[in-house]
TORPA-893432 format. One record per residue (C-alpha): x, y, z negated; residue number from 1. Coordinates in steps of 0.02 Angstrom, whole numbers, plus 50000, padded with zeros to 5 digits. Layout:
REM residues N
+-------+-------+-------+------+
!     u !     v !     w ! resi !
+-------+-------+-------+------+
!     X !     Y !     Z !  NUM !
...
+-------+-------+-------+------+
END
This chain:
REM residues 447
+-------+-------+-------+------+
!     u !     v !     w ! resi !
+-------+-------+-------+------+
! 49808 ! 45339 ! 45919 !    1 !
! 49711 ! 45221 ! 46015 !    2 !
! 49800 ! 45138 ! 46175 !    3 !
! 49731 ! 45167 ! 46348 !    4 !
! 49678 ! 45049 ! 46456 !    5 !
! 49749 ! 45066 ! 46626 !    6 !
! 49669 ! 44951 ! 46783 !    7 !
! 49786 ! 44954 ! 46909 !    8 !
! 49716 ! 44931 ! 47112 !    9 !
! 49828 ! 44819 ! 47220 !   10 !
! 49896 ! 44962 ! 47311 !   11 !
! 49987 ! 45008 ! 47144 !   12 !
! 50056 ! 44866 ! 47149 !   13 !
! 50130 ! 44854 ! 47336 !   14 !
! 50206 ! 45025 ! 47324 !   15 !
! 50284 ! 44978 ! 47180 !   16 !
! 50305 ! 44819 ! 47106 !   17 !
! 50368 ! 44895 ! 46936 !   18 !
! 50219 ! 44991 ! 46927 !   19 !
! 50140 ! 44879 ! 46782 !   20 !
! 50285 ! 44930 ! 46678 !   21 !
! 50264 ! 45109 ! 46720 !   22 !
! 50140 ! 45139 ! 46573 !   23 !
! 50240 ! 45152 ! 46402 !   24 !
! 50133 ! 45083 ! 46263 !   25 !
! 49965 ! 45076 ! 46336 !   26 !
! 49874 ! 44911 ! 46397 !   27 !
! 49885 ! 44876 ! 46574 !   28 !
! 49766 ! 44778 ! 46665 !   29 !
! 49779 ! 44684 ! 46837 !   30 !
! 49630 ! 44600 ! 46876 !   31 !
! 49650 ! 44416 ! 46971 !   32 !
! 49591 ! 44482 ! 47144 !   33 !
! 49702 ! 44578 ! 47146 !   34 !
! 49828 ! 44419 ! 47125 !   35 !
! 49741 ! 44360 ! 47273 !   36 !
! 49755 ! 44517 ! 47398 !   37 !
! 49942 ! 44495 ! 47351 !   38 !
! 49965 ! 44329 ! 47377 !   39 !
! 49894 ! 44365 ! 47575 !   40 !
! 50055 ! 44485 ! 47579 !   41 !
! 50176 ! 44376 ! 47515 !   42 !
! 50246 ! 44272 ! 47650 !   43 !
! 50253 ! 44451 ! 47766 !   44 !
! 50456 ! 44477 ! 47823 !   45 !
! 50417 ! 44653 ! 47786 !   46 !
! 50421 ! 44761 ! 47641 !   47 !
! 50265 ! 44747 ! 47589 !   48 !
! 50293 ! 44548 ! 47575 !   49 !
! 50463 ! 44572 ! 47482 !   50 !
! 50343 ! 44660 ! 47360 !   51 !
! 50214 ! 44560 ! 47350 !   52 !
! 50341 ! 44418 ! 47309 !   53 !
! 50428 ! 44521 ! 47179 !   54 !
! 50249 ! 44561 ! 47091 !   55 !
! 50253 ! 44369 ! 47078 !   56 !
! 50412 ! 44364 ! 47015 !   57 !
! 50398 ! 44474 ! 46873 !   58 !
! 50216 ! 44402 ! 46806 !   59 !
! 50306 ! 44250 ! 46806 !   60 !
! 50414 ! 44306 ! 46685 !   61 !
! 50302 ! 44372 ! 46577 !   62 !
! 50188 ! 44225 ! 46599 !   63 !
! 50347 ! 44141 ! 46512 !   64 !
! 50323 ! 44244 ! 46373 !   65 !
! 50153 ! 44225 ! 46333 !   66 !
! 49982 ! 44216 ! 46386 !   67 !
! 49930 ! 44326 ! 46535 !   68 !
! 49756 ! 44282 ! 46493 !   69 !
! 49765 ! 44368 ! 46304 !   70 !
! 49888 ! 44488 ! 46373 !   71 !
! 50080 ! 44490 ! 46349 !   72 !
! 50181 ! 44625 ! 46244 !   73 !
! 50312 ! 44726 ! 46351 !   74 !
! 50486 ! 44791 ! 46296 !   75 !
! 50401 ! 44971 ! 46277 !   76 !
! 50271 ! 44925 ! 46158 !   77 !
! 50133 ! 44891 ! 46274 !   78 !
! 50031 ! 44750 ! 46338 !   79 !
! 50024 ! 44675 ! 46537 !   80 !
! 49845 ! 44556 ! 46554 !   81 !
! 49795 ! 44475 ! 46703 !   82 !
! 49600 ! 44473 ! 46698 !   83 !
! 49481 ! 44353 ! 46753 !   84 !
! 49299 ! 44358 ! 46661 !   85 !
! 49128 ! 44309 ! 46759 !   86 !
! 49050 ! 44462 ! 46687 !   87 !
! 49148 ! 44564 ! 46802 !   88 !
! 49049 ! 44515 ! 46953 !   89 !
! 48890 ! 44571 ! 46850 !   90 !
! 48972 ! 44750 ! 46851 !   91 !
! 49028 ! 44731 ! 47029 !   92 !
! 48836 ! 44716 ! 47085 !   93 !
! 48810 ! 44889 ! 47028 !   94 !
! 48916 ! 44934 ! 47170 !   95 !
! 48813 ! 44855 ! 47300 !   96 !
! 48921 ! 44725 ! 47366 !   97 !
! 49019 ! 44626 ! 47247 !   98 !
! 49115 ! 44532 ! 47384 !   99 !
! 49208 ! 44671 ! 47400 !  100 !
! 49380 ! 44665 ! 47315 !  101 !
! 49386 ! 44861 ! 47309 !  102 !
! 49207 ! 44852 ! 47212 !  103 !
! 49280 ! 44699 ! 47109 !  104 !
! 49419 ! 44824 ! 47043 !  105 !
! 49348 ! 44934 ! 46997 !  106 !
! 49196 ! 44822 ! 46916 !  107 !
! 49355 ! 44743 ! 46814 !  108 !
! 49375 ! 44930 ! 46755 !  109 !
! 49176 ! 44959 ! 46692 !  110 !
! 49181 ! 44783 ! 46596 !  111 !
! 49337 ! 44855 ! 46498 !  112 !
! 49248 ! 45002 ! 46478 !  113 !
! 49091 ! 44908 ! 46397 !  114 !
! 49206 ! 44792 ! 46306 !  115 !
! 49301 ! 44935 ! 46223 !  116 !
! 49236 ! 45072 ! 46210 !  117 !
! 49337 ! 45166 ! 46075 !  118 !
! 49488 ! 45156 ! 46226 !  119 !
! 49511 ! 45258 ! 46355 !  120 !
! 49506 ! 45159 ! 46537 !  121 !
! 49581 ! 45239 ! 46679 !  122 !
! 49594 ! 45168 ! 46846 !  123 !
! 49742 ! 45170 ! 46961 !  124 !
! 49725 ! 45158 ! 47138 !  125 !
! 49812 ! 45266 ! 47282 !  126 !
! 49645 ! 45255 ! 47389 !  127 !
! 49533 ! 45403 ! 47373 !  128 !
! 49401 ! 45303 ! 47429 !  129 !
! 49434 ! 45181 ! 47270 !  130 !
! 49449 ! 45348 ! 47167 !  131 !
! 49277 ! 45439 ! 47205 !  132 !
! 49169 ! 45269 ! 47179 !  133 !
! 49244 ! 45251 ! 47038 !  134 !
! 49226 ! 45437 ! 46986 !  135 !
! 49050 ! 45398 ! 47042 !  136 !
! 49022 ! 45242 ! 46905 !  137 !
! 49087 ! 45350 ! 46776 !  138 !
! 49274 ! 45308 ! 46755 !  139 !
! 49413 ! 45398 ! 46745 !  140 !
! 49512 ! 45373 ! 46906 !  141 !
! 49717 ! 45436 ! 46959 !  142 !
! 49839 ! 45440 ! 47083 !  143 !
! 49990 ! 45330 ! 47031 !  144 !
! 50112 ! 45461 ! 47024 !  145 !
! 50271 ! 45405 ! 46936 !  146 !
! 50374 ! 45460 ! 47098 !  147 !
! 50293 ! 45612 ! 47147 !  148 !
! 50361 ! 45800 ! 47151 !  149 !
! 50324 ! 45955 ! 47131 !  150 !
! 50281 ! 45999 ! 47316 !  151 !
! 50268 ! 46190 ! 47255 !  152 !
! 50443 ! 46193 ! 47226 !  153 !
! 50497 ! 46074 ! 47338 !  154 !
! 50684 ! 46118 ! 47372 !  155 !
! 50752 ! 46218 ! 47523 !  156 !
! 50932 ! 46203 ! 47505 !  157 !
! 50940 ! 46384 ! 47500 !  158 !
! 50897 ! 46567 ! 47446 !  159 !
! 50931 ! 46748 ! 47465 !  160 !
! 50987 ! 46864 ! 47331 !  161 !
! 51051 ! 47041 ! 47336 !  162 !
! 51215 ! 47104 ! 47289 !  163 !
! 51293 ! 47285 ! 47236 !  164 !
! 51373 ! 47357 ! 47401 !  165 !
! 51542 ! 47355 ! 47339 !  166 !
! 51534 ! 47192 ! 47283 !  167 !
! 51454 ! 47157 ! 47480 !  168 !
! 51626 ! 47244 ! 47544 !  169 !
! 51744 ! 47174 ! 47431 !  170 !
! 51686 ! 46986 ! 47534 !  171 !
! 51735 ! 47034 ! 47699 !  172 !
! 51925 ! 47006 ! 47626 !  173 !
! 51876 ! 46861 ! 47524 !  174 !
! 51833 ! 46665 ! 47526 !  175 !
! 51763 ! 46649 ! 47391 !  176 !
! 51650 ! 46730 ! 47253 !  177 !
! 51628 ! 46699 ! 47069 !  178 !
! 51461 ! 46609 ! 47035 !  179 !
! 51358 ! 46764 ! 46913 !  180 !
! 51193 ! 46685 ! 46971 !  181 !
! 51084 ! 46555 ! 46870 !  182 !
! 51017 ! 46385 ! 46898 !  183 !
! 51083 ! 46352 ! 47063 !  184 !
! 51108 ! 46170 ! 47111 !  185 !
! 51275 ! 46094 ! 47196 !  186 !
! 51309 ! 46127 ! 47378 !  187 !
! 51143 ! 46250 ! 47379 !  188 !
! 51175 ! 46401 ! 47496 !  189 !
! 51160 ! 46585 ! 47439 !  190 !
! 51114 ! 46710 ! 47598 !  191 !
! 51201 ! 46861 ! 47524 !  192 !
! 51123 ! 47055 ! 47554 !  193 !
! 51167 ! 47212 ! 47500 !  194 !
! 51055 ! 47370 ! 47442 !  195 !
! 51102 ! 47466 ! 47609 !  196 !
! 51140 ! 47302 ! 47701 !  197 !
! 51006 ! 47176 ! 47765 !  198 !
! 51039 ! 47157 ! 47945 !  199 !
! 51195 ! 47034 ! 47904 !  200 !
! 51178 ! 46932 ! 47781 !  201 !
! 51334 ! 46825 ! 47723 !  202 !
! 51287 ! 46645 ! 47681 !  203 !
! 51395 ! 46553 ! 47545 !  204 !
! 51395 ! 46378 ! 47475 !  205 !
! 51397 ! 46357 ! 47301 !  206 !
! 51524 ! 46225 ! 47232 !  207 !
! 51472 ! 46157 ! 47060 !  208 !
! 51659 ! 46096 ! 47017 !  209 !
! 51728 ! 46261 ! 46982 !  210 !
! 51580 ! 46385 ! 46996 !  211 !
! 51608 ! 46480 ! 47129 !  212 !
! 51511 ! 46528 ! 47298 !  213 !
! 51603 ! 46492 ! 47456 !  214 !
! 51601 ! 46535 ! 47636 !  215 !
! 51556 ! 46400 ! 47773 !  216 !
! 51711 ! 46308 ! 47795 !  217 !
! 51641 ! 46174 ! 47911 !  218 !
! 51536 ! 46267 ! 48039 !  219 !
! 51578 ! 46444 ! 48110 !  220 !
! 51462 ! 46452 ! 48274 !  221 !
! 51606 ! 46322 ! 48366 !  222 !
! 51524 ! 46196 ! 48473 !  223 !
! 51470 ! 46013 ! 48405 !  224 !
! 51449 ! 45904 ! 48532 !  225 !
! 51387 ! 46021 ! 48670 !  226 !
! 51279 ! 46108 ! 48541 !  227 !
! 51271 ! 46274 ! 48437 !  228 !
! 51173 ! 46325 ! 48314 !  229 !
! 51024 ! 46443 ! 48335 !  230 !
! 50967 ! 46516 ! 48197 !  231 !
! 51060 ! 46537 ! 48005 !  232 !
! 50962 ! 46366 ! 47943 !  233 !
! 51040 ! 46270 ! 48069 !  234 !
! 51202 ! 46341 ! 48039 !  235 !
! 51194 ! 46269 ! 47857 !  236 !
! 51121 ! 46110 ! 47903 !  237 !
! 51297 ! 46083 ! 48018 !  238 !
! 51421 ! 46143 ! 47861 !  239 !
! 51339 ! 45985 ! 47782 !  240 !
! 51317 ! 45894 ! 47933 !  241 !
! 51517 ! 45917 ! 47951 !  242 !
! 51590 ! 45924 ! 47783 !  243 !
! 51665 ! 45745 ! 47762 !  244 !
! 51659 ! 45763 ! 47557 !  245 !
! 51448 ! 45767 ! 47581 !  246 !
! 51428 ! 45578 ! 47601 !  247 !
! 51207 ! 45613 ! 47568 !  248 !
! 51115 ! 45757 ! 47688 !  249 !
! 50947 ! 45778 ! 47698 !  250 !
! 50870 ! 45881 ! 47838 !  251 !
! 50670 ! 45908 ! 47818 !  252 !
! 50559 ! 46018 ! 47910 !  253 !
! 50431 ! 46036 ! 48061 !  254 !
! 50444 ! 45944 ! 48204 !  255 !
! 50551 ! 46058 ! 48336 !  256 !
! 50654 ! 46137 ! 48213 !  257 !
! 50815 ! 46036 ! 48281 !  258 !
! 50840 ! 45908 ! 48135 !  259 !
! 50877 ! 45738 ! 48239 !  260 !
! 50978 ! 45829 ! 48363 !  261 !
! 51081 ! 45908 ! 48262 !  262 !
! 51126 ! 45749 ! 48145 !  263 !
! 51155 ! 45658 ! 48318 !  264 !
! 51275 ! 45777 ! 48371 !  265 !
! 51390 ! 45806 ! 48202 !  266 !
! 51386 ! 45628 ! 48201 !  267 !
! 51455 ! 45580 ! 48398 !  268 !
! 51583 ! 45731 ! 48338 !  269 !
! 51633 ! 45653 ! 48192 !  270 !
! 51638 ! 45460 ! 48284 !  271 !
! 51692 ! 45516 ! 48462 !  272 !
! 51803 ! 45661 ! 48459 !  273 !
! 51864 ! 45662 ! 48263 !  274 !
! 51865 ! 45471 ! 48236 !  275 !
! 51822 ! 45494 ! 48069 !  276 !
! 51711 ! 45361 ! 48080 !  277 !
! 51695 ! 45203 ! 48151 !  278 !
! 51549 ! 45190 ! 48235 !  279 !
! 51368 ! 45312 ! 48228 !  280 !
! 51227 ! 45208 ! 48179 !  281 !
! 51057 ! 45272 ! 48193 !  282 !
! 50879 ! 45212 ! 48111 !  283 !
! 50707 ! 45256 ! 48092 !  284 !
! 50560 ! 45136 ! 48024 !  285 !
! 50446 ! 45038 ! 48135 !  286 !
! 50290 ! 45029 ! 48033 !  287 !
! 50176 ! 45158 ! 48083 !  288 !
! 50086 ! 45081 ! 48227 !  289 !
! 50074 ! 44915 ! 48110 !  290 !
! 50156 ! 44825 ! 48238 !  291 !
! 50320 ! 44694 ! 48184 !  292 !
! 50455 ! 44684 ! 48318 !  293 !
! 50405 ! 44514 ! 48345 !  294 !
! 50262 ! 44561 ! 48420 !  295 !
! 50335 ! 44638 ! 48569 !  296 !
! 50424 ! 44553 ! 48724 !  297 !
! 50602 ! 44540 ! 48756 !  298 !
! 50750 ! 44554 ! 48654 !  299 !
! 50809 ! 44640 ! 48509 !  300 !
! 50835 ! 44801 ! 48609 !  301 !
! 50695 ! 44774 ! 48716 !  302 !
! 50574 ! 44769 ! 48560 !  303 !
! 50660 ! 44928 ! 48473 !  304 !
! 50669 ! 45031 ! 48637 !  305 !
! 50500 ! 45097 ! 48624 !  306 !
! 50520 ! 45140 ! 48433 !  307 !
! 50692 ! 45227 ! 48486 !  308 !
! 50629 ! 45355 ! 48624 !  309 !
! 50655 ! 45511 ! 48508 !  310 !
! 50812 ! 45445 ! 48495 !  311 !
! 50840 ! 45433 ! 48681 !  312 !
! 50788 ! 45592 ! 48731 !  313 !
! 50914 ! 45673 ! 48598 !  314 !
! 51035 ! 45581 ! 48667 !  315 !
! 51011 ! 45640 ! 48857 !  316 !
! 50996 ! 45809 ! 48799 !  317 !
! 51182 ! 45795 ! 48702 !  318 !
! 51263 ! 45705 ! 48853 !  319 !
! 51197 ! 45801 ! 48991 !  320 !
! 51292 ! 45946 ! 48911 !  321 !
! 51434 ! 45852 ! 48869 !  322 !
! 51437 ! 45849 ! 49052 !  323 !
! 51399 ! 46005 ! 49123 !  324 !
! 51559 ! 46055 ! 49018 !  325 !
! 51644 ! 45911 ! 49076 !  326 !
! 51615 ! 45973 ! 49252 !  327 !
! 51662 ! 46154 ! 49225 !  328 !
! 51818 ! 46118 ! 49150 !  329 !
! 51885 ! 45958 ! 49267 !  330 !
! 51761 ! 45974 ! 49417 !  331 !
! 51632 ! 45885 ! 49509 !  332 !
! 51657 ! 45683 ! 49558 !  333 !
! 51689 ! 45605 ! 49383 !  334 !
! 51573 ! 45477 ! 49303 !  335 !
! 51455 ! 45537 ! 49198 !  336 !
! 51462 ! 45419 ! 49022 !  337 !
! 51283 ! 45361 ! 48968 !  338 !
! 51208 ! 45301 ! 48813 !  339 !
! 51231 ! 45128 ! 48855 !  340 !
! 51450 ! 45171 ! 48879 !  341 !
! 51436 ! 45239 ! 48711 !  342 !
! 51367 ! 45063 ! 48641 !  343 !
! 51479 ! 44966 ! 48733 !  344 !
! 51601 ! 45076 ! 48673 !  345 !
! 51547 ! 45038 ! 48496 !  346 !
! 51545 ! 45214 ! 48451 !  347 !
! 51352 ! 45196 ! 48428 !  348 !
! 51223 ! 45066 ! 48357 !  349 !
! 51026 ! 45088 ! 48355 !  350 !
! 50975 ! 44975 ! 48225 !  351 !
! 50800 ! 44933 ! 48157 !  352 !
! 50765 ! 44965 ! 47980 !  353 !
! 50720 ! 44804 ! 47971 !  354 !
! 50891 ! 44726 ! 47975 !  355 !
! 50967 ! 44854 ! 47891 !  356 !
! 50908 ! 44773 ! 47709 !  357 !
! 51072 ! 44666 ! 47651 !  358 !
! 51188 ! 44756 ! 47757 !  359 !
! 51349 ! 44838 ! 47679 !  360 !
! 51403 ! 44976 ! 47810 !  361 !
! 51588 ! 45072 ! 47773 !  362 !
! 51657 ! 45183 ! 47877 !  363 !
! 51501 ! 45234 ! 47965 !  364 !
! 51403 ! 45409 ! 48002 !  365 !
! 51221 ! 45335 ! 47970 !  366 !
! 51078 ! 45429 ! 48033 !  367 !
! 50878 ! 45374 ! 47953 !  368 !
! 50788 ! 45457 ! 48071 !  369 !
! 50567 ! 45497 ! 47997 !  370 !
! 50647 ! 45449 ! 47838 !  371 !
! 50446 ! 45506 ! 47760 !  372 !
! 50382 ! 45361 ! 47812 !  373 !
! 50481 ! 45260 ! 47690 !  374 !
! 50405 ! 45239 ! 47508 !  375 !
! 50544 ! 45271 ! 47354 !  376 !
! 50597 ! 45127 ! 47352 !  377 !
! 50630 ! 45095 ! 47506 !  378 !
! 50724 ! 45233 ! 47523 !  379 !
! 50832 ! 45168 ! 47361 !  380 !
! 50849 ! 44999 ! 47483 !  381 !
! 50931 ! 45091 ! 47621 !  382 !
! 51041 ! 45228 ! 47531 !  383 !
! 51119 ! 45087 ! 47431 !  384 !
! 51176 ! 44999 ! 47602 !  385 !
! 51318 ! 45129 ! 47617 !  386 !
! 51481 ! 45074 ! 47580 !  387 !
! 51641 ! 45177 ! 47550 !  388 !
! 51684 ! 45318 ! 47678 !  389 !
! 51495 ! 45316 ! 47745 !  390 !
! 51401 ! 45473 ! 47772 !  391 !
! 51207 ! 45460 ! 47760 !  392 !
! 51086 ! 45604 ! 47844 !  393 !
! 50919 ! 45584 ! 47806 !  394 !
! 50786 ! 45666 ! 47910 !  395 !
! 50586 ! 45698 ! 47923 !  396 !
! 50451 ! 45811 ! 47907 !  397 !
! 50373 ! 45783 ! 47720 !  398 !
! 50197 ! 45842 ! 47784 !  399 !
! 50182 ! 45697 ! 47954 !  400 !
! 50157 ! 45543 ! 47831 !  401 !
! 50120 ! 45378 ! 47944 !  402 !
! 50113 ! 45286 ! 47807 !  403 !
! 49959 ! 45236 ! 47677 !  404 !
! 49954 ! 45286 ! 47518 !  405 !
! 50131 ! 45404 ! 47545 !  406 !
! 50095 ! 45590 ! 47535 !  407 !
! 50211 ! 45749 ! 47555 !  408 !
! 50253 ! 45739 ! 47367 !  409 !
! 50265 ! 45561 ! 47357 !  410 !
! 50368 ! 45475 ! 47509 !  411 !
! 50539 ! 45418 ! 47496 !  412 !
! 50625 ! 45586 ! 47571 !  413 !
! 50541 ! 45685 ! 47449 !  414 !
! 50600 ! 45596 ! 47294 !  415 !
! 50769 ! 45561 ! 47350 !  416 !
! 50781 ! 45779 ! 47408 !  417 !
! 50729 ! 45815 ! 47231 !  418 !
! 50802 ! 45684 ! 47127 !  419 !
! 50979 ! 45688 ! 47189 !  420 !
! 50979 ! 45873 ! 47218 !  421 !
! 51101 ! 45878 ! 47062 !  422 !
! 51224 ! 45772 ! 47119 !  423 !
! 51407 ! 45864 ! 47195 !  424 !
! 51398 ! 45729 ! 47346 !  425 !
! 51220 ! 45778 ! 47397 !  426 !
! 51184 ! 45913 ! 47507 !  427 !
! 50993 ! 45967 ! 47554 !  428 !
! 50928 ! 46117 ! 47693 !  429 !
! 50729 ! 46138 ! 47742 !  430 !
! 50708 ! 46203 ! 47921 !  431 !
! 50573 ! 46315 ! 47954 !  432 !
! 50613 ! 46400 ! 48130 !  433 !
! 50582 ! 46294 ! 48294 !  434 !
! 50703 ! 46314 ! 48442 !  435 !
! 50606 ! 46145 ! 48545 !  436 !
! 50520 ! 46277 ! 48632 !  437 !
! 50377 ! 46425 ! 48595 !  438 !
! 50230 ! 46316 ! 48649 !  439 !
! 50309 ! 46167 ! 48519 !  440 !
! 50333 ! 46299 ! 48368 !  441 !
! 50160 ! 46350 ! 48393 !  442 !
! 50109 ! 46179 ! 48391 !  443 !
! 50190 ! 46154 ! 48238 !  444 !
! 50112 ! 46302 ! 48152 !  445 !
! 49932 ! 46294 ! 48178 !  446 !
! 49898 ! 46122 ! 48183 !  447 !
+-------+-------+-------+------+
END
């Protein structure tokens, strides 16, 4: 069987470095501009610099190991070859403008092409502009989609199945049900009906240890913070949100449908009034607007304030309740705490993302607030930073990508919801009903 010859686009590349590995026993090709796109990136502070660096890294290995010219043989049975042949400028021009890197690319792809053509050559690029010209030359052109899932079957966290009525009955006594269903995954939530019975529908956790379907032990409509929960979702998002032996949620869904606020406020329970933890720390990247924090005046806090609004207003909404039921229970004339008390306090930190890398955080209820704008491995990057007796809650909306070149299926929420979804200390719910208000769910749903 002949070997295909895969050109990968520096994009490939940035998103992730081990890409060029990512090909079994084929031949993969980087041409040299795209060695000299990355070597603009590489003294960046952000991740996109770390990766550029770490590109370097790894062809200087193999450079070690042989020629990068003739092409070097990988551990999988393939071959990694940098290109660089005049020719490839000649195939470029049929592109229009062979200045271009993007036509240079994919120019590197039609010389292969010509040079062998008994191979298949595909190239790799996650711009769809890259893809249709090159569709257009006649090549074969793909996503890279090593970290990609099936967005079909994306997983909710939950489901509903029916029950015999008896069976229905017999739970009102019980705690617990033996698991008779198939392929459910650890901590995934079963919302229970009966034949005569689908106006109240019993919602159990399923617990992978010993088999057997639960009821909420965590959540039972008490108060969090000020808070309650509105609909059934959000009920099951707060058993996680709560249950201490969950150190991994993940919260997705449409903006509105109370994700951040309810993370916020199971984590100032657990900090403030439990002291389970130490302190709350809470996150979200930076990169959308393109902007570094250096760019902007002030401090540290000054720079991340404007970044941290969502943040804010969650906040104000969970501590103006806090004091309404302050009020009604001790009276009027006491000091209302603010955000700023709490960080004094050290019960909370806002932290950029961007000093988060190297950390080691124990003892903490860690909140990554838009966690879809984060490629896989970044995501890998900050789930690692927890150390023992730290909770992570993830949160985001899988189909608002900031990001280039991350997709619904692709971004760094998405892989970790459906890679880890086996694991006992993992717990996963998709909201789908807004409470923000009716004007915001309709927002949501037609745009």
């Amino acid at each position: 069987m002949k070997r295909k010859i895969f050109v990968l686009d520096t994009n490939v590349l940035i998103h992730n470095p081990r890409a060029m590995f990512s090909f079994a026993d084929n031949h993969v090709v980087v041409p040299i501009v795209v060695i000299e796109e990355v070597d603009q990136f590489k003294k960046g502070l952000d991740e996109k610099g770390r990766n550029a660096r770490q590109i370097g890294r790894y062809l200087d290995d193999l450079r070690h190991a042989g020629s990068l010219q003739n092409g070097v043989a990988t551990d999988t049975g393939g071959i990694i070859q940098v290109l660089m042949n005049p020719e490839v400028v000649e195939q470029a021009k049929a592109l229009m403008f062979a200045d271009k890197n993007d036509n240079l690319i994919i120019g590197t792809a039609l010389y292969c092409k010509e040079k062998h053509p008994e191979a298949q050559v595909i190239l790799v690029s996650k711009d769809v502009n890259v893809r249709i010209k090159a569709d257009t030359m006649g090549l074969k052109a793909e996503n890279f989609e090593s970290d990609t899932v099936k967005f079909d079957e994306f997983y909710t966290g939950w489901t509903h199945e029916e029950i015999s009525g008896e069976l229905f009955d017999a739970l009102s006594d019980r705690q617990y049900l033996d698991n008779s269903f198939e392929g459910l995954y650890p901590n995934e939530y079963l919302r229970l009906t009966s034949a005569g019975n689908h106006h109240n529908p019993l919602t159990m956790r399923y617990r992978k240890e010993d088999n057997k379907l639960y009821k909420m032990r965590n959540y039972h409509g008490q108060e969090v913070f000020g808070i309650t929960a509105r609909n059934f979702e959000q009920e099951m998002a707060l058993d996680l949100l709560l249950d201490d032996d969950i150190q991994l949620v993940s919260l997705s869904g449409k903006a509105g449908t109370g994700k951040t606020l309810l993370a916020i406020a199971a984590g100032l329970s657990k900090v403030v009034e439990n002291d389970r933890y130490k302190r709350l720390v809470v996150s979200r990247p930076i990169s959308p607007i393109g902007k570094d924090l250096g760019y902007l005046p002030g401090s540290k806090a000054d720079k991340f304030n404007p970044w941290m609004q969502p943040i804010y207003d969650n906040m104000d909404i969970l501590l103006s309740l806090r004091d309404e039921k302050d009020a009604a229970i001790s009276g009027k004339g006491k000091r209302k705490a603010t955000m700023e008390d709490y960080m004094d306090y050290g019960f909370l930190e806002l932290e950029p993302l961007t000093y988060i890398r190297g950390r080691s955080l124990p003892d903490q209820y860690i909140i990554i607030d838009e966690a879809q704008n984060l490629s896989p491995h970044e995501m890998k990057t900050i789930i690692t930073r927890a150390g023992r007796n730290t909770k992570m809650v993830l949160t985001g909306d899988p189909y608002q990508i900031d990001i280039p070149y991350l997709d619904a299926i692709s971004n760094g929420l998405s892989i970790a919801v459906e890679k880890l979804k086996n694991e006992p200390l993992v717990g996963h719910i998709t909201l789908e009903k807004g409470e923000r208000s009716p004007l915001a769910d309709l927002a949501a749903k037609y745009f």
